[in-house]
N, C-alpha and C positions, 0 to 999 in steps of 0.2 A: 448558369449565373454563379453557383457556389464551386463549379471547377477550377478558375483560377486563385480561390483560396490556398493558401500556403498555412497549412496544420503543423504545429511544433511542438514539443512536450511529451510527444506519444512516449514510454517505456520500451527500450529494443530490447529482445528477447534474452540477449546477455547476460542482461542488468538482472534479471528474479532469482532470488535468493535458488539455492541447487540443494533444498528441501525434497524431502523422498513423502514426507504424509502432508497430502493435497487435502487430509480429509476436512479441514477447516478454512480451508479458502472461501472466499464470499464473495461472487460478483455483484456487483452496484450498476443501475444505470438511470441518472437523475438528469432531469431536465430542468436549464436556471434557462430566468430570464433576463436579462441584463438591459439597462438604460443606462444611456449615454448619458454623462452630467447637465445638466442646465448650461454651464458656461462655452460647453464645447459644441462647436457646429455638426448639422446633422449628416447620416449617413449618406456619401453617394455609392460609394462599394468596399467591401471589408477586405484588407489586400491579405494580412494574414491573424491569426489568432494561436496562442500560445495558453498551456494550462498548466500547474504543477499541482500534485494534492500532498499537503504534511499533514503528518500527525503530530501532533499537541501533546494530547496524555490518554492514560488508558486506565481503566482498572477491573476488576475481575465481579461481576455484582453475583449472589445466589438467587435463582427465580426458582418459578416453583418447573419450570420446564428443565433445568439443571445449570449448571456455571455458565456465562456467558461474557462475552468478552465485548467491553465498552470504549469507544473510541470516538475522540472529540480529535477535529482539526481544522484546517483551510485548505480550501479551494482556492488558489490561486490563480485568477482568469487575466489575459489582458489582447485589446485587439489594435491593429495597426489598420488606417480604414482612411480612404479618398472622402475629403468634406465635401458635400454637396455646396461648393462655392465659387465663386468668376475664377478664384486661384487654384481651385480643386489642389487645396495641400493636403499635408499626411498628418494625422493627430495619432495621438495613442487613448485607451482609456482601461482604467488598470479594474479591478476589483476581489474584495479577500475575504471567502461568503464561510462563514465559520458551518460547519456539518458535524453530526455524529451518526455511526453506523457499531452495530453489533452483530458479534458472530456467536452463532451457539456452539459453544465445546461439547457436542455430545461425547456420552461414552465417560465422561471426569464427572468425580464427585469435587463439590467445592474448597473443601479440604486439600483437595489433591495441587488446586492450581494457584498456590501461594508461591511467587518467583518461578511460575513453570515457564512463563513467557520469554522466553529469551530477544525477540527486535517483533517486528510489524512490518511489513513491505505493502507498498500500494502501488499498483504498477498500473497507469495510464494506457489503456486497451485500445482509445477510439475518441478525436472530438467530430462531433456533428453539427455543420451548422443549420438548424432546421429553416429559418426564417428571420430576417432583418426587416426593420424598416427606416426612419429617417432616424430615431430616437433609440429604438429596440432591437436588441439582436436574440435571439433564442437558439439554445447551443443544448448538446447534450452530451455527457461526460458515461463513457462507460468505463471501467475501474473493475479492479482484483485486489482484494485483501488478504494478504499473504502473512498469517501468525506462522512463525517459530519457537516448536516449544524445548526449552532447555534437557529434559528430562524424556525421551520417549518412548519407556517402557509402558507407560501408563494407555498408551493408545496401543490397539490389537492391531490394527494398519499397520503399522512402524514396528510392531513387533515381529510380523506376517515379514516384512520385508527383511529386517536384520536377519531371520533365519534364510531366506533365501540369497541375501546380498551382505554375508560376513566381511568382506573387502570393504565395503564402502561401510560396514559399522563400525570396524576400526578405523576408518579414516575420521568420520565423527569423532571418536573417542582422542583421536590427535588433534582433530581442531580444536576439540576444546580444552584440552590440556595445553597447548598454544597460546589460546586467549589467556587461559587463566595465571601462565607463566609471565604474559605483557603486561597482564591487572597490575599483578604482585610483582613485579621487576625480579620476575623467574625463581621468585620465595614460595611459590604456590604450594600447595600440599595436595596430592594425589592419590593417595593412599585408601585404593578402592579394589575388591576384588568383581571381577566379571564370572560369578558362577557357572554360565549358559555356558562362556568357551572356556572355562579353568584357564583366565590368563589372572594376572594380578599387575596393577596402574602403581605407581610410585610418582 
């Protein structure tokens, strides 16, 4: 019954940020239940369902477990579905279920993670549709929460790797002299030395 669904939104593997410390990825896997509006006719079969998750806003809280990283957003659900009616036409029915999910930064002092956060990535893994009926559809969203942190000395992961993957930590080191050259319309200031390999940034 749920084979001829057509699933849209999923993340393709392209899209995730090309991040070296996985150590703070966070999978999610939440079950919503969703009703059809009052004004809209009832289910006869759900043709396709589509999802996107944003993020809002974030901020960094101190717990007594160590920094943790705080995230408010939407779920953006919407399903295309056969009305159970003599016309059996197509309806839509949208909805924007506001979530918040945290990730623990082990290994950081709070101190450390003031603008450590460079973006947030959530990348759409899996929709499930568990169970429908004339009113109700129950879906389940499994998700990755992918922080990027600006700075990652600070993480022994990311440090473990820069010694073994020097090529790709100077490539880091130019992406972000890049960005920082677009911020500032190429006024940036660089003026950093890399002790570990004796280079120096301008």
């Amino acid at each position: 019954m749920f084979d001829n669904i057509s699933i849209t939104g999923i993340t393709s593997l392209d899209k995730y940020p090309n991040s070296k410390c996985e150590k703070y990825y966070k999978q999610c896997l939440d079950d919503i239940m969703l009703c059809i509006p009052d004004e809209k006719p009832d289910i006869e079969c759900i043709n396709e369902v589509n999802a996107k998750i944003c993020i809002e806003d974030y901020s960094v809280l101190n717990t007594i477990l160590g920094p943790k990283l705080f995230i408010t957003g939407k779920k953006n659900i919407k399903i295309i579905y056969t009305a159970d009616n003599c016309q059996q036409s197509l309806h839509s029915a949208h909805w924007s279920i506001p979530f918040c999910e945290f990730v623990l930064l082990k290994d950081l002092c709070y101190d450390e993670c003031k603008d450590i956060i460079e973006s947030i990535f959530i990348g759409l893994e899996n929709i499930c549709v568990r169970h429908f009926e004339k009113n109700i559809i129950d879906i389940s969203l499994l998700f990755i929460i992918c922080p990027k942190l600006y700075n990652f000395s600070y993480c022994q992961d990311c440090r473990n790797y820069c010694n073994n993957n020097p090529n790709k930590y100077y490539q880091d080191i130019e992406e972000y002299i890049y960005r920082e050259d677009k911020a500032y319309g190429g006024n940036a200031s660089h003026d950093f030395y890399d002790s570990k390999w004796n280079k120096h940034y301008k």
